[in-house]
C-alpha positions in Angstrom: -55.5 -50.8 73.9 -55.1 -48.0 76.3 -53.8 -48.9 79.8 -56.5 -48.0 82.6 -56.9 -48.6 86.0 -59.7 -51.7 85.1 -63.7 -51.2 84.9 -66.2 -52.4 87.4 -69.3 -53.8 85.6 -73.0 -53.7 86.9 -75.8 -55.6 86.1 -79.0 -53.6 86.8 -81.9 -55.4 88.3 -81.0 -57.6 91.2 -78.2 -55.6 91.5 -78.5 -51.4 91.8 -82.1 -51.6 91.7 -84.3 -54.5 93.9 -86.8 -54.5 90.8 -86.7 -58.7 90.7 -89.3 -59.5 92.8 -92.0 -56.7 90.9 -90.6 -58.0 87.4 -91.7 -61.6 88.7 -95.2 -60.3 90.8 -96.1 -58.8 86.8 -95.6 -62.3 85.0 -97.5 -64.0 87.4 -100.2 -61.5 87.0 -100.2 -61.3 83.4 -99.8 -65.1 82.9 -102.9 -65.5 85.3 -105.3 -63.5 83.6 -104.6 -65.4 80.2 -105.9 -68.2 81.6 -102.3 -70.0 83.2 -101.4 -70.3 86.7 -97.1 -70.2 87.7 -96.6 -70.5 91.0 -93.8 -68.6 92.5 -91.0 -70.9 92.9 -91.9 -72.2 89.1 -92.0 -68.3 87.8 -88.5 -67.7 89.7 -87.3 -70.9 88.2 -88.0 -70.4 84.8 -88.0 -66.7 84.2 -86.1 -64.2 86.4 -83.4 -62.5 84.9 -84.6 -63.2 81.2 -85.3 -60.8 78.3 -89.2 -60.5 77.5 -89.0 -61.9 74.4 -87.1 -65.1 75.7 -89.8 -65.0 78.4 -92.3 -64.8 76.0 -91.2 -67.9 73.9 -90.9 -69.8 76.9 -94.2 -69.4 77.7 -95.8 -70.6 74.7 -93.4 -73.5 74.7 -93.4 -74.7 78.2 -97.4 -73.6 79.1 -98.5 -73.1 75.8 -99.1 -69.3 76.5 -99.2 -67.1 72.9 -98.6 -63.5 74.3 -99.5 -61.1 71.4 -97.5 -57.6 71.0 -101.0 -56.3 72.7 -100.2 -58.3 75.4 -96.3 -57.9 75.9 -97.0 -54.3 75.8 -99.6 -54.4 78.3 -97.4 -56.3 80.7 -94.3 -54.0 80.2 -96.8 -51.0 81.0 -97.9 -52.3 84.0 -94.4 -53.3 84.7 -93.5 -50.0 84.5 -96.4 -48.4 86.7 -95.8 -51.1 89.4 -91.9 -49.2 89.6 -93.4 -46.2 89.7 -95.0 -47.4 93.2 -92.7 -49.6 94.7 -89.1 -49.7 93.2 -86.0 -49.0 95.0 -82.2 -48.9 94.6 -80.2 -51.3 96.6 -79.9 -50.5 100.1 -75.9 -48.9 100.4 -75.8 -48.4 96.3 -74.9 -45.0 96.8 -72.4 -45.3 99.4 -70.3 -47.9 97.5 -70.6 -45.8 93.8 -69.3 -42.6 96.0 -66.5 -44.9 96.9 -65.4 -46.8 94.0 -62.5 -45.9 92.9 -62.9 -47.7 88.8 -64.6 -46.9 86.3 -67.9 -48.1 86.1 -70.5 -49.0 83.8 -74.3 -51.0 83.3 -74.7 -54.0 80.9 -77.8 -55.6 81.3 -79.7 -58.2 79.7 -83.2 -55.8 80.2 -84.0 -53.6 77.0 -82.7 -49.9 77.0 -86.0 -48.2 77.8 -86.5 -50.6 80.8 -83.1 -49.9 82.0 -83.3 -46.0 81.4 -86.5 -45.9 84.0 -85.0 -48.5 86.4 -82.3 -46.1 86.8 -84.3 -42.9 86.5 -87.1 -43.7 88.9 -84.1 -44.7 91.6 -81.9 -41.7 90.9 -79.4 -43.8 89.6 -79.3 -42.7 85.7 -76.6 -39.7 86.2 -74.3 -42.1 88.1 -73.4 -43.9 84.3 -75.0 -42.4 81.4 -73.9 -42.2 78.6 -72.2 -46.2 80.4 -75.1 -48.3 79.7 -75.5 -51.6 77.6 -78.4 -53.1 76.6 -78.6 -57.2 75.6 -80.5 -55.9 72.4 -76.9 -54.1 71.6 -74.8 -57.4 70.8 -76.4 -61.0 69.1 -76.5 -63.3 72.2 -77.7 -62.2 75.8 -76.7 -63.6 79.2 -75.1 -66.6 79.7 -73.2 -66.0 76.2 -69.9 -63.2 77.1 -71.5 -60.6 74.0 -72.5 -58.0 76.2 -69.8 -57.8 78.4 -67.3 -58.0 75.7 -69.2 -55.6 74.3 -69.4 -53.3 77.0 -65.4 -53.8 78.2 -64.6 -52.8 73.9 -67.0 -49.8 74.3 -64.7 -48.4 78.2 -61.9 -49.3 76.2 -60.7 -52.0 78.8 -59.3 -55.0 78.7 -61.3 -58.0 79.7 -58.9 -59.2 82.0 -59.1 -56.0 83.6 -63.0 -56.0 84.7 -64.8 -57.1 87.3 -68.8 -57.8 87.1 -71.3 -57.6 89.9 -74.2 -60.2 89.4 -77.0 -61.2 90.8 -77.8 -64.4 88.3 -76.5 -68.0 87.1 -76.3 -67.1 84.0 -74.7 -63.4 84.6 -71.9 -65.2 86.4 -71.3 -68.0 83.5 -71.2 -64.4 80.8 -68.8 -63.0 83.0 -66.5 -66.3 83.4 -67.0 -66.8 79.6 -65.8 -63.3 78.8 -62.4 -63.9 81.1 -63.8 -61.6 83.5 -63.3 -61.9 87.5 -66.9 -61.8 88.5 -69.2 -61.2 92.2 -72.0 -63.2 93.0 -74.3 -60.6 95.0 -77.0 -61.9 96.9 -78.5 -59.0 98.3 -81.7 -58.8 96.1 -85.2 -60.0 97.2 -85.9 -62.0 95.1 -82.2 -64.5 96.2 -84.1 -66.4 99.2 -87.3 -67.1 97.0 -85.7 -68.5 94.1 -83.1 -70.2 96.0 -80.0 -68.6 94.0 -77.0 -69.0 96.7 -76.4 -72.6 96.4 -76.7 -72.5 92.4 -74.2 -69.3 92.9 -72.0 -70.9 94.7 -71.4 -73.7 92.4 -70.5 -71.9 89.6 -67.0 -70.7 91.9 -67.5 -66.7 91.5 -64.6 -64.9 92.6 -66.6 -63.9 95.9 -70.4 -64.2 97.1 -71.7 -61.3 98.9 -75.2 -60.6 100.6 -74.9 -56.3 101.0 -73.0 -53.3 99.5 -70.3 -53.0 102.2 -68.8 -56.0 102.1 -69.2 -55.8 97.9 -67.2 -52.7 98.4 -64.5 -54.7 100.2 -64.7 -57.3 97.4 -64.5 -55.1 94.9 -61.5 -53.5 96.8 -59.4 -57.1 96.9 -59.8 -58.2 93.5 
C-alpha cells in the first residue's frame, strides 16, 4: 500500500451538516400521521443515525408500523424539502476543512442521494467529491467496520493511518472495529436531546469534542 500522510474520515449528518434534529422532527411526523405517536426522547433513542430501511423495520417490529414504498418515499421527500428550509453546515466546518492538513473523505451510513443534497444544499459537495461513501456501498452499515474499511481501501490508506469524526454510538464502535483512532463530536443538536455524551464517553474515543476548533486541535494531536 502506498505510504501517505493518513486520511481524516467524516461522517455526514451530525457531523458537517446539523441535519439530525430535521431527520428526527420528519419520523415523528410521518409516524404520527399513520396513526403512532414517538415521543422525542423514544424517536432519538431508537432511530437517529440509522438507515431508512433499518428505521423502517424497526417500526413495524417495535410499534407495529408497515411503511409502504409510497410512504418511505413520501417521508424522504418531505425530508428533503424540510433541508431545503432549514439545514445548515456545522457552525466552523469551513474553517477547519481550510485547515486540515490530510486528506479527507465522507462515509456515511445515509444513502448516496441523501448525502449528495446534504452536501449540496450546505455548499459542502465540492469540498470531497468524488470522496464520498455510502452504507449501501459495503454489506453491513454502522456499528460493523465495512464502510470505513471500505472507504480507507478506496484513499488508498492504511487503517491504522485514519482518523474518523463521529457524532454516534455506533459510528464510534465502526471506527474502533476497523482499528481506526476515532473523535466523539458533540457539537450537533440533536447531542443534548438524545443524551449522547455520557453513552460517548463510555465507549473511550480517542477525544470528545463539542465545536470545530477544538476538533481541529484534536485532529492536530492524534
Amino acid at each position: 500500500m502506498a505510504a501517505t500522510p493518513g486520511l481524516v474520515i467524516f461522517d455526514c449528518d451530525g457531523v458537517l451538516v446539523d441535519s439530525e434534529p430535521i431527520a428526527i422532527a420528519v419520523l415523528i411526523e410521518t409516524v404520527k400521521a399513520l396513526g403512532v405517536a414517538i415521543g422525542t426522547e423514544a424517536a432519538y433513542r431508537d432511530f437517529l443515525g440509522r438507515t431508512l430501511k433499518s428505521v423502517s423495520a424497526a417500526l413495524a417490529a417495535d410499534y407495529g408500523v408497515a411503511m409502504d414504498d409510497a410512504a418511505l418515499a413520501d417521508m424522504r421527500a418531505r425530508l428533503y424539502a424540510r433541508y431545503q428550509d432549514a439545514l445548515k453546515p456545522m457552525p466552523g466546518v469551513f474553517a477547519l476543512l481550510d485547515g486540515l492538513e490530510r486528506p479527507a473523505c465522507v462515509a456515511s451510513s445515509s444513502v448516496c442521494e441523501r448525502i449528495e443534497i446534504s452536501l449540496k444544499l450546505t455548499g459542502l459537495h465540492e469540498r470531497f467529491a468524488p470522496r464520498i461513501f455510502s452504507a449501501t456501498m459495503v454489506e453491513r452499515g454502522k456499528p460493523a467496520p465495512d464502510l470505513f474499511l471500505y472507504a480507507a481501501r478506496e484513499m488508498d490508506v492504511d487503517p491504522a493511518a485514519c482518523v474518523v469524526v463521529e457524532d454516534s454510538p455506533a459510528g464510534v464502535m465502526a471506527a474502533k472495529a476497523a482499528g481506526m483512532k476515532v473523535v466523539a463530536f458533540t457539537g450537533g443538536g440533536h447531542v443534548g436531546p438524545a443524551g449522547l455524551e455520557d453513552r460517548l464517553a463510555a465507549l473511550d474515543p480517542d477525544a470528545m469534542v463539542g465545536d470545530m476548533q477544538k476538533l481541529r486541535e484534536s485532529l492536530n494531536s492524534l
